[in-house]
N, C-alpha and C positions, 0 to 999 in steps of 0.2 A: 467312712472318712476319706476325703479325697489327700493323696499323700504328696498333690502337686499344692497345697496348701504354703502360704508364706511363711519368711525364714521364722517369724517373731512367732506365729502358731505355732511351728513345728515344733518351739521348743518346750511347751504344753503337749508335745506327744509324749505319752511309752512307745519305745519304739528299741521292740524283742528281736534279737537273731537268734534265731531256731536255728538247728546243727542236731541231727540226726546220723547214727551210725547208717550205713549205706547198705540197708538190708532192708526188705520188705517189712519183717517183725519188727525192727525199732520204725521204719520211717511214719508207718499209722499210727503206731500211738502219741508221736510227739504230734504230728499233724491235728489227730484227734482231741490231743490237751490245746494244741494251739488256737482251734474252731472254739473250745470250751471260756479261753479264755479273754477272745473276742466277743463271745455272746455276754460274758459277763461285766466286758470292761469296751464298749465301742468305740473309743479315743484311743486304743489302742493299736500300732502297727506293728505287725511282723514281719520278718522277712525271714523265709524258708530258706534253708540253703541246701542243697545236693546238686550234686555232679550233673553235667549236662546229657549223662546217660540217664540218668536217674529222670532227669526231667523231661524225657523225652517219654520214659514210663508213665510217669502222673499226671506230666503237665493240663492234660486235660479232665482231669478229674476236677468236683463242683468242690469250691470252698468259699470264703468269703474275700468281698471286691480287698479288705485292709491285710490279710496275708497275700503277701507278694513271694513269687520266686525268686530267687539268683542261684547262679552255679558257679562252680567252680571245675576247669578242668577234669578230665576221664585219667587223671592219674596212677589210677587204681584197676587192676585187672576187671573185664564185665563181668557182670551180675550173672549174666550167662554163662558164665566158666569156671567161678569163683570157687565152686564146689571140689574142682579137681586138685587143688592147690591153696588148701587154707592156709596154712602157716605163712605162703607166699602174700596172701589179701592181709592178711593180720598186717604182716610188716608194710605190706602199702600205706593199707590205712593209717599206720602208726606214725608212717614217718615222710610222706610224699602228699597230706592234707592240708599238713598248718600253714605250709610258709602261702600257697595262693587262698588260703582263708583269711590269710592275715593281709595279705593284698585284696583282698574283697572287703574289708570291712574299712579298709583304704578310701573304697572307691565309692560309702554308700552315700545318700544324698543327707542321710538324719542321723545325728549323734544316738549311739547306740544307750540305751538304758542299764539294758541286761543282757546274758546270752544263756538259751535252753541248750542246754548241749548233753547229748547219751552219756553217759557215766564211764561207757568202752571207747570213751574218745578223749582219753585225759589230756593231751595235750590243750585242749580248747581252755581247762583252767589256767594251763598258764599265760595263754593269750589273753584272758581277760584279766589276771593277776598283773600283766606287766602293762594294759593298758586302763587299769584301773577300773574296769567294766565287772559288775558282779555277774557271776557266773551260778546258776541253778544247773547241779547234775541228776538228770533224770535217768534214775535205775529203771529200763524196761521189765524186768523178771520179777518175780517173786522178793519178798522182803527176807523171807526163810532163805532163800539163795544166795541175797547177798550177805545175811550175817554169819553163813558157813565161810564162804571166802573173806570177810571181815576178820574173822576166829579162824582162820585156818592152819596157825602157827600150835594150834592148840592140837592136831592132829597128830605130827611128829612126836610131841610133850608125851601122847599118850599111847604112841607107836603104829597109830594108823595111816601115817603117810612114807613113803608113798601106799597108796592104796591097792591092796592086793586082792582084787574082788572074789576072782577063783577059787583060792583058798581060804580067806577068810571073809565072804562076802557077806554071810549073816551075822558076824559081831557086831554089838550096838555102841554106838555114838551116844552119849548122853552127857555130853559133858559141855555144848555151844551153850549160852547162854541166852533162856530165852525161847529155845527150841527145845519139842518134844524129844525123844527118842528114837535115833534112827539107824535103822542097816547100814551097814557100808554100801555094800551094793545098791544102797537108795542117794548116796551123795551124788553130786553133780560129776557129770562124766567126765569133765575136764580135771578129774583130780584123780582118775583108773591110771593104775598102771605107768603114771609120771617116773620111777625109779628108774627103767628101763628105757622107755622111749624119750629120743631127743627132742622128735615133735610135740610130743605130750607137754615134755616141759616147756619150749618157749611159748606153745598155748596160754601155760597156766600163767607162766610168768607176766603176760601178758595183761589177763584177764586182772591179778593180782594187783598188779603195777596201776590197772584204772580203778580200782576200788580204795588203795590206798592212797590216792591223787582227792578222794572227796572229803579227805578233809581238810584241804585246801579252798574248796568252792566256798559260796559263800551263802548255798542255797543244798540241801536235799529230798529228792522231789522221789517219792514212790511210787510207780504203777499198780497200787494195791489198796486196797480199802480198810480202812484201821482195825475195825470188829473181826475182819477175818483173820488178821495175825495181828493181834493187841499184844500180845505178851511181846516177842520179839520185836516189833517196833517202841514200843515204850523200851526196852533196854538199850536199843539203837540210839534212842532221844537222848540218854543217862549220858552216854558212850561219845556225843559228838555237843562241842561246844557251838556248833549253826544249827540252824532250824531246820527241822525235818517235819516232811508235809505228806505224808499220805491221802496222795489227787486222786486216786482210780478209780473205779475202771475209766483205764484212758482206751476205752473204747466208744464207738458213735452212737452211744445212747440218745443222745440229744438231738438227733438227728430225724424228722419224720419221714416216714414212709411214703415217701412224694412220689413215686410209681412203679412197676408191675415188670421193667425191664430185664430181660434176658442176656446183655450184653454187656461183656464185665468193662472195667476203666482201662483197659489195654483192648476192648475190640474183639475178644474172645466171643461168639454166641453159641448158644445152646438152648436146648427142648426149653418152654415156658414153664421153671420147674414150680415156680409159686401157682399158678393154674392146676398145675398136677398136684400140688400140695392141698390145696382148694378141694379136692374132690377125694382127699383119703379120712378115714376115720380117728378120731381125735386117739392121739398116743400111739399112733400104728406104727410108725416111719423112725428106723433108725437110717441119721443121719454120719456118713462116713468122709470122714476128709484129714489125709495123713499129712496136711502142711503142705509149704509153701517151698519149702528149702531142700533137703536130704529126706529119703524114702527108703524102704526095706526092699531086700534081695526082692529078683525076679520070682524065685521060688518061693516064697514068703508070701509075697502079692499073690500069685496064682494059688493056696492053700486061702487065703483073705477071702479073693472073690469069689472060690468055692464052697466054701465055706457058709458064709453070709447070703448065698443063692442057694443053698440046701437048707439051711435055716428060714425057709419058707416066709421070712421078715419080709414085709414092705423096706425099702430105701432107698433114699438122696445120695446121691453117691459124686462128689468132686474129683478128677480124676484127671489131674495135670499134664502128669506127664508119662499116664500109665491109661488113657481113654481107651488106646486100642485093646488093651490086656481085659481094663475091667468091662466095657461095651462090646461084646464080639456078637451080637445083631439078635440075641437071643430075647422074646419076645415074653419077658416076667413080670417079677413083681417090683420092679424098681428102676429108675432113671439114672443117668449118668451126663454130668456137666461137666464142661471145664473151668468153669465157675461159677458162683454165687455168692448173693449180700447175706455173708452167716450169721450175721447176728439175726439181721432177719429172718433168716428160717429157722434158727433156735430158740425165736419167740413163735415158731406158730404153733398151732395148737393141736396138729395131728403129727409133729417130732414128737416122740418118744424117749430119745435117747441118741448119744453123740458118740459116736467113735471116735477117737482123736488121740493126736500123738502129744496131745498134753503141752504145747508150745504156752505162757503165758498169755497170750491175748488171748485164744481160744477156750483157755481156761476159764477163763472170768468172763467171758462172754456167756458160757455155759450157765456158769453161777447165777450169773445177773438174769439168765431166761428160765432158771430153776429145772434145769435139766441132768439129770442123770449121765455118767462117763460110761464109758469102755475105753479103759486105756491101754495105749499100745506108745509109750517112749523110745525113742530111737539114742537122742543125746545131749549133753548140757542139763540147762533145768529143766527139760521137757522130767525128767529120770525122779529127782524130789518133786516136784510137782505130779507126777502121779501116786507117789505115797500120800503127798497132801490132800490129795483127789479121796483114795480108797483109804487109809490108815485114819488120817485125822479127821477128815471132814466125813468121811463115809459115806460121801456120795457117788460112788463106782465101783467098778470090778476091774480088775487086771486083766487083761489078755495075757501077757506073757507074764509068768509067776517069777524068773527069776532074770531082769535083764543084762544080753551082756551075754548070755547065753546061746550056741553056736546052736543049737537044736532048733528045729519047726515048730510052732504050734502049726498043729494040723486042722484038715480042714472038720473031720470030725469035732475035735475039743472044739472049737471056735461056734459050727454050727451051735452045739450044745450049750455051749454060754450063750450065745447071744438069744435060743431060744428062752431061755431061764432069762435073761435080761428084760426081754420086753415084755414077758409075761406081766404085764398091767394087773392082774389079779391075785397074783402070786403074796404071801402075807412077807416075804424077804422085801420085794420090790418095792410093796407098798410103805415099808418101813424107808428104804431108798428116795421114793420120790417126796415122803414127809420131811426128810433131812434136806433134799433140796429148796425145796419151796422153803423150809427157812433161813438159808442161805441168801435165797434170791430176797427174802425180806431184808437183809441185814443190806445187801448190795445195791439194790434200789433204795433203801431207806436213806444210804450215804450220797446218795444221787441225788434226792431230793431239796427241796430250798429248805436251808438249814441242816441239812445233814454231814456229815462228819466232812466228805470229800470236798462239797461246797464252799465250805463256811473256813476250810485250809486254801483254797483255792484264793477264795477273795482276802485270805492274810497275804497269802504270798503276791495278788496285783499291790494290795496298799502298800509292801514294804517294799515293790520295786519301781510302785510308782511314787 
């Protein structure tokens, strides 16, 4: 669709403003629903909105001619730094976005429709509340994540908050509604140790503050596939009087394998890992990559890659901002990038098995390619999301048995599991990789035309267009 189209056409547009929290992990999957929702609806226009740092990151990345960019001011400490000084980014973003947001929607050329906006960006509901624009808030995480923080008052009630993991880290939760039963130690980290620390609380308050803004929107949109958490999304449904849509996996399913490139969307290049994937035996290759954001001690890493190199494993190994640690010239069984298209390589057919720190896109990419975990959570829902991984789904192992926890896994225990993991023959694994592959049935099934994520997708264009 051409968006220099006349005033009288235009007004036959949808025409979305996307608003994405300003992190790698939310900015793909909204991007990914917003590619989704243009393939489904072509008369529709987007317009992306991030920071002019941000766009300086993606701008070159392929999407389609009717998603446009705009930015808004670097208001906000960079992306590069951000790490050192969360509670500082939090309050940026809290409170130094809306007023040149609200001057950008000022300035657009098409009356807006609707607005996507992250669900950790509450303020955008009330921009579209006072300009009468409906507002769809897309929860990135897990649906299990946000009903704990939904229910979180329920905590206190039962004397688990503040959360004291040390000491009582294995008493059980079983009282959210909607959710299994769960350790303390498995709740979402933003909720450890808040009694005493000041950062911890304006974290949570925070976090809290944007979950309780969605039931103001006038839209809620899930990163998640209904079959895999039905119980807790159907009580979610009871619980809010808007419509709640379980779109996921908002990941690049839909996207085909149009070529063979070694060069990530920032310019990064590395070995031709798909070529060397090409040439290993089917299920051989554990596939390793700790995210995008925060990583484990020095000492941690180095016991990892000793580890996993004694475990005589093939493996893909993504290694950001730790290349030199885990590539030091040694001529084995495994490669190392500084990036790659993972979803792609967790459907090919000689991964094995995924190392990961359990982030939700990586999750469900996993799912959706019927691939087996080794989890290693560092924080947030990475921590529930791998109980969901190993306790409920039972599709992984733990690496570290009790997170939160100052001790090493060493590199013996680690060899040892991960031998015992890709053992392909083993009657545990084989049990492992049957539980997957039905997973990935349930995940691509909801992908599918007419499946669950689909068929939510196209209610939500018709009732915003």
């Amino acid at each position: 669709m051409d968006p220099s189209e006349t005033k009288t056409s235009s007004m036959k547009i949808c025409h979305v403003v996307a608003l994405p929290y300003p992190g790698r992990g939310h900015i793909n999957p909204i991007m990914n629903l917003c590619k989704l929702l243009v393939s489904r609806q072509p008369r529709i226009l987007i317009t992306f909105v991030v920071t002019e740092e941000w766009l300086s990151f993606i701008g070159s990345e392929t999407k389609p001619d009717n998603v446009q960019f705009a930015t808004v001011p670097n208001v906000i400490p960079s992306e590069l730094v951000r790490a050192l000084n969360m509670p500082g980014f939090l309050e940026a973003v809290s409170t130094k976005m809306e007023a040149p947001f609200e001057r950008l929607l000022d300035e657009l050329k098409f009356p807006v429709t609707a607005i996507i906006a992250d669900t950790n960006l509450p303020w955008a509901v009330d921009v579209g509340n006072r300009r009468n624009i409906p507002v769809a808030s897309l929860w990135p995480m897990s649906a299990s994540v946000f009903s704990f923080l939904h229910h979180h008052e329920l905590l206190p009630k039962n004397g688990h908050l503040p959360v004291e993991q040390s000491e009582r880290g294995i008493e059980i939760v079983d009282y959210v509604p909607g959710l299994p039963s769960t350790r303390i130690v498995d709740l979402p980290t933003i909720l450890h140790g808040t009694g005493t620390n000041e950062i911890g609380r304006q974290v949570l308050n925070r976090v809290l503050e944007s979950v309780l803004r969605v039931s103001k929107a006038q839209y809620l949109l899930f990163a998640s596939v209904y079959k895999l958490e039905a119980q807790v999304i159907e009580n979610l449904k009871a619980q809010f009087s808007i419509p709640v849509y379980p779109i996921g996996p908002t990941i690049p399913y839909f996207q085909p394998n149009d070529n063979s490139s070694s060069i990530s969307p920032t310019g990064l290049s590395g070995p031709n890992y798909l070529q060397w994937l090409d040439c290993q035996p089917s299920g051989s290759v554990l596939y390793v990559s700790l995210g995008s954001f925060l990583s484990v001690s020095n000492a941690q890493m180095d016991e990892i890659v000793a580890g996993v190199r004694k475990s005589g494993v093939r493996y893909l190994w993504v290694a950001r901002g730790d290349t030199c640690r885990v590539n030091d010239g040694r001529n084995d069984m495994g490669i190392v990038v500084p990036w790659c298209d993972q979803l792609r390589v967790l459907c090919h057919s000689s991964i094995g098995g995924f190392w990961t720190h359990c982030g939700w896109n990586s999750t469900v990419e996993a799912v959706y390619a019927g691939v087996p975990m080794l989890t290693f959570p560092i924080f947030v829902d990475q921590v529930p999301n791998s109980k969901q991984i190993v306790d409920d789904w039972k599709i992984g192992y733990r690496v570290k048995k009790l997170v939160g926890s100052e001790s090493l896994v060493t590199r013996e225990e680690i060899s040892e599991l991960v031998q015992r993991f890709m053992d392909l023959d083993s009657v545990e694994r084989k049990v492992l990789s049957k539980r997957a592959r039905k997973l990935q049935e349930i995940c691509q099934g909801a992908t599918a035309e007419g499946g669950s994520s689909i068929t939510n997708i196209d209610a939500f264009l018709k009732d915003i267009s």
